[in-house]
N, C-alpha and C positions, 0 to 999 in steps of 0.2 A: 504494500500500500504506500504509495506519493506521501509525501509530510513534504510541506515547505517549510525551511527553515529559515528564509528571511524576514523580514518584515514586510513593508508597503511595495511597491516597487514603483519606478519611477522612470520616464524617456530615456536610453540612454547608457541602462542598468541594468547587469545579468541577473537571473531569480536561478538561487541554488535550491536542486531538489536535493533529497534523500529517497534513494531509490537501493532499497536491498540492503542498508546499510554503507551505502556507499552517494554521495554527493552529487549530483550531474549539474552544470550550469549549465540552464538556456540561453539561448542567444535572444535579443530584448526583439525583435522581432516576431516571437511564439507566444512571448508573454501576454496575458488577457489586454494591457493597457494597449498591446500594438494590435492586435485584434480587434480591439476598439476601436481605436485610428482604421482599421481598412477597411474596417465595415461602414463607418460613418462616409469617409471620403469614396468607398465606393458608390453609396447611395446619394452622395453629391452628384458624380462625376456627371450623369446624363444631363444633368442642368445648366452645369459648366460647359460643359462641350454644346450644348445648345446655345446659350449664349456666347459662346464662342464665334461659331460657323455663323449666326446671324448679324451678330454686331459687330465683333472683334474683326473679323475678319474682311468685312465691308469696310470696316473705320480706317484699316491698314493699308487695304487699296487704293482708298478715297487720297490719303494722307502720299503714297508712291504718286499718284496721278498728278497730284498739285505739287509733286517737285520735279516732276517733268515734263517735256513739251509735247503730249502726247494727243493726239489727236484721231477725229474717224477717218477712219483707210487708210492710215498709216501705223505697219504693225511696229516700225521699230520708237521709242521713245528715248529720250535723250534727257539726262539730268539736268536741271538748269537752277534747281536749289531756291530760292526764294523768289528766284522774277514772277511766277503768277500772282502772287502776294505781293510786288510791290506795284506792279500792275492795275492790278485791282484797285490798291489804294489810291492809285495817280488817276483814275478815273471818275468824272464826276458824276456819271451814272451810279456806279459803288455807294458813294457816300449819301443820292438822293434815295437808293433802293433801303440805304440803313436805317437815315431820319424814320422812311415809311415803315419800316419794320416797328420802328418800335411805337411809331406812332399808332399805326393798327394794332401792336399788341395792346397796348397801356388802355390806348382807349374804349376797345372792343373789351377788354380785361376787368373795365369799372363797369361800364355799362349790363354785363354780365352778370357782375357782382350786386347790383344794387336792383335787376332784372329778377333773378334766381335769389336773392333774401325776401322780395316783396311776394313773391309766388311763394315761398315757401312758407312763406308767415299765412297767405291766404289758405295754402292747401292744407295746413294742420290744425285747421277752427273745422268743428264737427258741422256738418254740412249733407244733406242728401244729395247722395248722388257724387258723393266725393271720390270714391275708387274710379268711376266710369273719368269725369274730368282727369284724375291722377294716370288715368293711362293714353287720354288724348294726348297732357302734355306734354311729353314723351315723343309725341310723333314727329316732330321736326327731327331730333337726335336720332331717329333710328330707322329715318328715308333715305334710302342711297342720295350719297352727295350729289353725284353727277346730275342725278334726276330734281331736287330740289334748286341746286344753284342753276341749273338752265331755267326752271320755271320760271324763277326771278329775272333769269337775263329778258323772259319773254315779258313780267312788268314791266320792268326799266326802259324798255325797248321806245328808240324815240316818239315813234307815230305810233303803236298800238298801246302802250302804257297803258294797264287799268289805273296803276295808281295815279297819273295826270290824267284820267279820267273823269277818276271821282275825285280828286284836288279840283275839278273844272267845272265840275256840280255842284259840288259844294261851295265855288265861288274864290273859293282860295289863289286860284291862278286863272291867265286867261284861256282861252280857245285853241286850239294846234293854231302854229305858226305865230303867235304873239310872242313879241319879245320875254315873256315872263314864265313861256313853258319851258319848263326845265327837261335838258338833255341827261338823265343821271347819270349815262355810261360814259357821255362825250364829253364831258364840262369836268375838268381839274378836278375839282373840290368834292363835287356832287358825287365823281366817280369814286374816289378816297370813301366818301360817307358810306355809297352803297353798299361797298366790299364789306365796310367792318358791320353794318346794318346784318345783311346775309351771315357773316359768320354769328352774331352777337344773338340772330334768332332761331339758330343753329344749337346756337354752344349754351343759352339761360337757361336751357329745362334740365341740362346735366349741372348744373351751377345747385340748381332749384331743387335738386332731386338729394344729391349730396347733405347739401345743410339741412332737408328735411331727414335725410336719417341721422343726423347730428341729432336733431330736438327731438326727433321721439324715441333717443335710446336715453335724454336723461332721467332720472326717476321721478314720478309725478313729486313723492311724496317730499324730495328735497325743493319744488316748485312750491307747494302747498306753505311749506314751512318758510319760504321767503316772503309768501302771500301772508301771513301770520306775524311777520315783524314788521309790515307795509310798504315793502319792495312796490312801486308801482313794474307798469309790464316795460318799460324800458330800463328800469335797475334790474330786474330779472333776466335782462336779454342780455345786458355788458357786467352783471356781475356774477350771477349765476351761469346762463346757457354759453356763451362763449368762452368763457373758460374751460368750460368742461369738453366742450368740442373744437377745443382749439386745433387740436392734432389732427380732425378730419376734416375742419376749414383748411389749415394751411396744405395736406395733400390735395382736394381738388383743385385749390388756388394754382399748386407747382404742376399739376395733372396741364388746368388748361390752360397755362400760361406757355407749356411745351410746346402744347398742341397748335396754338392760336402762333409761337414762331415760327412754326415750321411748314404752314399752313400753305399748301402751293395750290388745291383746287381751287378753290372760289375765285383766289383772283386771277389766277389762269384762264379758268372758263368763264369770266363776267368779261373780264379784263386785258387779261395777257400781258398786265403791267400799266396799258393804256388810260387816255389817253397822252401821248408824248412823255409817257417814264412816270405819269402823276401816281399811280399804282401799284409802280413797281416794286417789289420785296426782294430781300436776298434770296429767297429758296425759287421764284419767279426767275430772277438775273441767273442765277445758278444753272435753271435748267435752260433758260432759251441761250446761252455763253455755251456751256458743256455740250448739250442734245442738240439743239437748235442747229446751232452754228459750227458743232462740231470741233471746237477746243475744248478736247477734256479737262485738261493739266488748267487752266484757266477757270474751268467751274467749278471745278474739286476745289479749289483755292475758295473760290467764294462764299461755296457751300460750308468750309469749313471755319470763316468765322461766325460762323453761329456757336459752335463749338465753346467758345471760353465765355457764352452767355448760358449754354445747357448745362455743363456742367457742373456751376456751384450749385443749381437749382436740383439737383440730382441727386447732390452728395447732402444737401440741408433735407431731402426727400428721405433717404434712404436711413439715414440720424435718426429722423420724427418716427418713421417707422418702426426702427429700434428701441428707439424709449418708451413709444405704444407697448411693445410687446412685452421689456420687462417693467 
């Protein structure tokens, strides 16, 4: 019969048996703690190697393309080390597509925000017929993009617009061809508004949806009892509810603040950056520079400064995450 005669064992550490009266030292590889280790890391590895071949590996290509001058239908590529990147920057297309980046994020980002709290606050008062609305609202989020953002290109549209339709009914603007009817797709500004309009009523019902399951995982009876020392309902909403769901505020906030950078349909397909660059995003420049026009090495560059703005958002994601868990 085995008898261990050491104590604990530990990484690193041989574990002396007694076998027959006589001592055998394992090698720290047989011992339970390393068996532990390959059992665990084996049950990792399919995850890791998943995110490996999808991300990792994408990210390393992207990152070879942008230091080289590589281009379509030409198989051979040549280093050229940071010209896409200073490129880029020497362009004033670059820095008009950046401003609009973040100005579609930020602003589509509040509007969202202040869209998807007011809906959430409406959808959690007891109401007949509440589940039936709780699943209409839903339905922008979960209509193929492709099929929703054409719909709209078909409002926006300069001569058949329902929405300058009924702006023209209701008196608000004039007649087609008066100076006063708005072009939304062809006019700078209007074009800018649309894009983040389309995404913002896209993107509030997931805003809306989120925060409502923040409120009704808190416990009534900790509600009850702020109601009981005369918390009105906005001390209860910044000193009670937000606190307590703060960690699944700040993941949708980083969820679709990702989502809303990297966002290449809507304005693709409203848009395509138009008119004269007012539209234009970096993941927009990216593809019509790389695909379009057929400079890889040049749009891998561009595509990748998004990069030093996803990344802290990922790492402060993936933290919250953490600290939820223990």
């Amino acid at each position: 019969m085995a008898e261990t005669t050491g104590g604990s064992s530990s990484p690193g550490t041989s574990l002396a048996v007694a076998v027959g009266g006589r001592a055998r030292v394992l090698s720290w590889w047989r011992t339970p703690t390393a068996r532990r280790y390959v059992f665990g890391y084996t049950l990792l590895a399919p995850a890791v190697l998943y995110v490996g071949l999808l991300v990792g590996v994408p990210f390393v290509f992207s990152l070879y393309l942008s230091l080289s001058d590589a281009t379509v239908g030409d198989p051979l590529a040549r280093f050229v080390g940071t010209a896409n990147f200073t490129a880029a920057l020497e362009n004033s297309v670059f820095w008009t597509a950046v401003r609009n980046t973040f100005v579609f994020t930020i602003g589509a980002g509040i509007m969202k925000g202040l869209l998807g709290t007011t809906l959430a606050f409406l959808l959690v008062q007891p109401f007949t017929g509440r589940r039936v609305i709780r699943a209409l609202v839903v339905i922008p989020f979960t209509l193929p993009i492709a099929v929703s953002v054409l719909g709209w290109k078909w409002m926006f549209d300069s001569q058949f617009s329902v929405v300058n339709w009924a702006l023209s009914r209701l008196g608000v603007i004039g007649g087609y061809g008066s100076a006063d009817w708005p072009v939304w797709l062809g006019q700078p500004n209007l074009a800018l508004f649309s894009v983040m309009f389309v995404n913002v009523w896209r993107g509030f019902p997931f805003s809306a949806i989120v925060l409502l399951a923040g409120m009704t995982s808190v416990p009534p009876d900790i509600l009850e009892a702020a109601k009981v020392d005369g918390a009105n309902f906005l001390q209860r909403f910044q000193k009670v509810i937000v606190p307590m769901i703060a960690p699944i505020l700040f993941i949708g906030a980083a969820f679709d603040t990702v989502f809303t950078l990297s966002d290449l349909s809507i304005v693709y397909l409203l848009t395509n950056g138009g008119p004269d660059g007012a539209t234009e995003i970096l993941p927009t420049l990216a593809y019509n520079t790389g695909i379009r026009a057929g400079a890889l090495g040049r749009g891998a560059a561009i595509s990748l400064f998004l990069f030093p703005v996803l990344l802290p958002l990922m790492i402060l994601l993936l933290r919250t995450l953490r600290r939820r868990q223990y």
